[in-house]
N, C-alpha and C positions, 0 to 999 in steps of 0.2 A: 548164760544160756540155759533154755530150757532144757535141751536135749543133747547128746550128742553129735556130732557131723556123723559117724557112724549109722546114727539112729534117724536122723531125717525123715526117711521113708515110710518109717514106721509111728514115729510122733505125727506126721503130716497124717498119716492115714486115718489117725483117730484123733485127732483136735483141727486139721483144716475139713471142715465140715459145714453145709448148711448157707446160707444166702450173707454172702458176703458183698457192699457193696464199695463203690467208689466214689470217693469223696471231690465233692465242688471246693474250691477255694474264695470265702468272703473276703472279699477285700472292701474297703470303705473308700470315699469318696475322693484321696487322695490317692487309692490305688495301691496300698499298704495294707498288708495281710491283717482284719482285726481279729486279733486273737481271741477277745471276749466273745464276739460270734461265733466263731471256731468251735471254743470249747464250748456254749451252747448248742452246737450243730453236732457236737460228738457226744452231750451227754444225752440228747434225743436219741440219735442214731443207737448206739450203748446201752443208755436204759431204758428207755418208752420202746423204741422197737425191739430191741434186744438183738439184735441182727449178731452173723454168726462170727462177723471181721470184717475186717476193713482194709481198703485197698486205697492206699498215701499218694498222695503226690505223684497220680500218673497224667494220662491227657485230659482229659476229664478236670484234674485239678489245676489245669496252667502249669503245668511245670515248665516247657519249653519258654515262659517266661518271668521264669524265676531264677535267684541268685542261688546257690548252693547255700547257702546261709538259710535263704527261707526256705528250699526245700527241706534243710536239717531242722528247724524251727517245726514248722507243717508236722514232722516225724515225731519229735517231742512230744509235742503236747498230744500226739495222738495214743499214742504210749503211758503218757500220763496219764489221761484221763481214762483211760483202760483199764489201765491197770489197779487204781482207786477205784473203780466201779468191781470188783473182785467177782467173784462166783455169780455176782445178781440173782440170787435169792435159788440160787438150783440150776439157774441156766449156762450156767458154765461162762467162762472168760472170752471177753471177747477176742479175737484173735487178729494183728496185726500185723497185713503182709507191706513192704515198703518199696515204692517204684524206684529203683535205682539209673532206671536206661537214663544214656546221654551216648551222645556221638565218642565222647572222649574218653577213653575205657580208664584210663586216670579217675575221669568224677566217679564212673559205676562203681569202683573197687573204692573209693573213700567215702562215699554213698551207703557202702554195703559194710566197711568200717564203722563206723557212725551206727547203723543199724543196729547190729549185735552189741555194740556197746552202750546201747539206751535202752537193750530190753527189746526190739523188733520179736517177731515170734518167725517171720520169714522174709526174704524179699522178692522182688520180681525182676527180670530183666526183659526186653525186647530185645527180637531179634536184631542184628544191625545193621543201620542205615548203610546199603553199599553202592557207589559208582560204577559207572565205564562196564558193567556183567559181572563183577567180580562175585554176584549172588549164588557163589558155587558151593553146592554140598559141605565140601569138607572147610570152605573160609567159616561156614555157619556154624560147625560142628566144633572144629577149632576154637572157636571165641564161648562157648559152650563147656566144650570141657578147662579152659586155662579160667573160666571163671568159676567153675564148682572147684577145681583145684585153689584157687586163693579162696574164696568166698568159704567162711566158717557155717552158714547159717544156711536153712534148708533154700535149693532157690528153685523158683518157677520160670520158666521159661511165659513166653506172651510174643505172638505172630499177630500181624494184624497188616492188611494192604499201603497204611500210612507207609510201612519200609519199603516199597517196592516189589514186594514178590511174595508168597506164600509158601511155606516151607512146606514139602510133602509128607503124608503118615510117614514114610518107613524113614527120612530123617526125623522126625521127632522121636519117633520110638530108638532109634539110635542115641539118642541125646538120652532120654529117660531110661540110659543103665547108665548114666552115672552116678556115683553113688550119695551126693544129696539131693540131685535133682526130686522135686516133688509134688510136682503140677507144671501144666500148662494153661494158659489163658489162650485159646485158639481161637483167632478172628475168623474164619473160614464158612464154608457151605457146610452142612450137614452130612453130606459122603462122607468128607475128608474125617470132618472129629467123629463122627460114626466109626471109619477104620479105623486110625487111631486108637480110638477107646477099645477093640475089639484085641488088637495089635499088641497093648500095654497090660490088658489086665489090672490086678491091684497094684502096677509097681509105682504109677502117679494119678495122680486127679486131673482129668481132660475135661476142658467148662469152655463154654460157650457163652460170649456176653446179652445174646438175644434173650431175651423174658420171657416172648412168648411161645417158644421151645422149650423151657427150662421144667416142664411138668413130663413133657411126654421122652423128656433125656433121663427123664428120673426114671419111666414107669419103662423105657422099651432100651435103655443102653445102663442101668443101675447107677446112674451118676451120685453125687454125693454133695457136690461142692457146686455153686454157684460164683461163680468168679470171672466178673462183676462189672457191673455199671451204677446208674444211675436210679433204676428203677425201685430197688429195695426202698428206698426214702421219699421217691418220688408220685408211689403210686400207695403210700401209707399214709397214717396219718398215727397219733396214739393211740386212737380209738376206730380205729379202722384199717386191719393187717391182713388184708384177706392173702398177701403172697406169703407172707409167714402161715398163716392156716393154710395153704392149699397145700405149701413145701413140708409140714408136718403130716399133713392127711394122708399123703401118695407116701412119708418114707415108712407110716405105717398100713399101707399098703390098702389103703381106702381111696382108690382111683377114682370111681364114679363122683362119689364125694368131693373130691379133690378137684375131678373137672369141672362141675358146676361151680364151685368157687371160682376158682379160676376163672371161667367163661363170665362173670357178675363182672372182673376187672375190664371188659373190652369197651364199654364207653370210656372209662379213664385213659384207657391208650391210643384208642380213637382219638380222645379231647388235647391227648399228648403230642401224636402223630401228626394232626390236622395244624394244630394251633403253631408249631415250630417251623418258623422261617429256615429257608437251605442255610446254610452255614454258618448256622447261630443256636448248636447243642446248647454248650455251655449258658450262653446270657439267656437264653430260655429256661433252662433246667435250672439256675439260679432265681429267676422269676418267679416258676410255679413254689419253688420254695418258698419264696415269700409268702404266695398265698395258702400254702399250708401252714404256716406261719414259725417256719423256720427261718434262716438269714442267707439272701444271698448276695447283693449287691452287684455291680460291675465287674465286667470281665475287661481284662490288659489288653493291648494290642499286642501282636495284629489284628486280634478277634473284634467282633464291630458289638458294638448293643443294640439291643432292641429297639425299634422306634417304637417313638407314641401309639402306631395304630397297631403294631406288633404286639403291644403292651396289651391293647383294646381287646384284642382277637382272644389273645390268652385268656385275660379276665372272665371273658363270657364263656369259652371252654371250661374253663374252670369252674363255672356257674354250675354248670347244665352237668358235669360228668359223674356227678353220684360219691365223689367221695366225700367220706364224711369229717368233718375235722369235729366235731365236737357232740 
C-alpha cells in the first residue's frame, strides 16, 4: 500500500485529483474479455490522454456480467499497465480506483482483497441494493461503516438511482467521518452534491459523473476530482483534449478561458447525446470508440447492440461533430 489506512484522507486529498474516467470493457466476438484491446484502451487512456485515474469494472464496464475472475482480471491489467506507465514524463501516476459493489458483501470484501494486494490505489463501493423499504439510514450507514472497518484501502462511496433510492447530504456526510472513507461518486441533482460538498468540506472529494457541470463544480463548489464516466475518452482524442485543457484552465483559475473551451465541446455532446439510442450507453459508447479509433467491440447480455441504422446514425454524428482525431 501506498499509504496508511490511517492516512487515506489525507493521501486521497492529494493524489485522487483531476478527470478520472471509467472504463468500457472490449470484449471480442466470442464475448471474452480481449485483453490485447484492453491494454491498448489503457495505454491510450494512460499515456496519450494522461487522464487523472481510472475507474475498473464498474457499470459502464459490464460488471453485473462478469465472473469474479474477470472482474479480478479487468483490475490487473489496469494496475499493470499503470503502473509501468510511471510518473509520464511529470504528470504524475495515474491513479487507480477499483468498483468492488456486488449484491453479496462476500464478493465486495474479496474484491477489495484482491484490490490492495495488486497495488489498487483505492476502491469504490455502491450503496446497497435493498428490498421490501429496508433503504433505511442506519441499514446504509451500517454496511458503510463494517466495510471501512474490514476494507484496508482508502474507500469511496458511489449513490446512484440504479439502487433504489438516493442517499441524503447529512447521511453521506455521516458516512464521510469515517476514517478511510475518501470520496463519493454522487449520482444525484446538483442541490444535493452542492449540500454535501458544502457539508463535508476537505474531509472527501464529492463528483458528479455529468461532464457538463464538471467546469462550473470546479469554479463555484472548489471541486477537485472528476469521478467519472465515460466522457474523458469519449469526447478526446490524442490530439484533441479540450476537457483535459479546460479542467487545467479553471484549476488555474483562468475561467473565462476555460469556458470558451469548454462551450467548443458542445457539438461533440450533441453528436453523443443525439446519436445514442435509449438503453444502449454502453454498445454506443463502445462504438464511438471505434471511431476514435480506440477498441470497443460488443456488449454481453442483457444489454442489446446496436443495429445497423443505429450504427449509421453514429457514423454521421460522428462525421459532422468536430472532433479531431488526427
Amino acid at each position: 500500500m501506498k499509504y496508511k489506512k490511517s492516512e487515506a484522507k489525507e493521501y486521497a486529498r492529494e493524489h485522487m485529483v483531476g478527470v478520472w474516467a471509467a472504463n468500457l470493457s472490449p470484449f471480442n466476438d466470442a464475448l471474452q474479455l480481449d485483453e490485447k484491446a484492453y491494454r491498448d484502451n489503457l495505454n491510450h487512456w494512460i499515456n496519450d490522454l494522461k487522464l487523472g485515474g481510472l475507474f475498473i469494472a464498474g457499470k459502464q464496464a459490464e460488471f453485473f456480467s462478469m465472473s469474479i475472475a474477470e472482474r479480478k482480471r479487468l483490475m490487473d491489467l489496469s494496475v499493470e499497465v499503470a503502473s509501468d506507465a510511471g510518473n509520464r514524463n511529470g504528470a504524475g501516476a495515474c491513479g487507480i480506483v477499483t468498483s468492488c459493489s456486488d449484491t453479496n458483501l462476500d464478493v465486495v470484501l474479496e474484491l477489495a482483497e484482491h484490490s490492495k494486494n495488486i497495488g489498487a490505489d483505492y476502491v469504490i463501493v455502491h450503496s446497497p441494493v435493498l428490498h421490501f423499504g429496508a433503504d433505511t439510514d442506519e441499514t446504509i450507514y451500517e454496511y458503510y461503516r463494517y466495510l471501512s472497518e474490514k476494507i484496508d484501502l482508502g474507500l469511496a462511496m458511489w449513490n446512484h438511482p440504479d439502487c433504489g433510492y438516493v442517499m441524503s447530504p447529512e447521511l453521506c456526510a455521516r458516512i464521510a467521518e469515517l476514517p478511510n472513507v475518501v470520496a463519493i461518486k454522487y449520482s444525484t441533482d446538483r442541490a444535493k452534491y452542492a449540500r454535501l460538498t458544502e457539508m463535508v468540506g476537505d474531509k472527501i472529494h464529492v463528483s458528479n459523473p455529468d461532464e457538463t457541470d464538471w467546469l462550473e463544480n470546479i469554479i463555484e463548489l472548489g471541486w477537485k476530482l472528476y469521478l467519472c464516466s465515460t466522457p474523458p475518452f469519449l469526447l478526446q482524442s490524442k490530439v484533441d483534449q479540450r476537457m483535459n485543457e479546460y479542467t487545467q484552465l479553471a484549476f488555474a483559475g483562468k475561467y473565462e478561458e476555460a469556458r470558451k473551451v469548454r462551450d467548443s465541446l458542445n457539438p461533440v455532446r450533441d453528436a453523443i447525446k443525439h446519436s445514442k439510442p435509449k438503453g444502449k450507453p454502453q454498445a454506443h459508447g463502445k462504438y464511438w470508440q471505434e471511431l476514435l479509433g480506440q477498441h470497443g467491440g460488443p456488449v454481453r447480455r442483457p444489454l442489446l447492440q446496436l443495429t445497423e441504422a443505429e450504427r449509421e446514425a453514429t457514423r454521421q454524428a460522428f462525421a459532422q461533430c468536430g472532433l479531431r482525431t488526427a
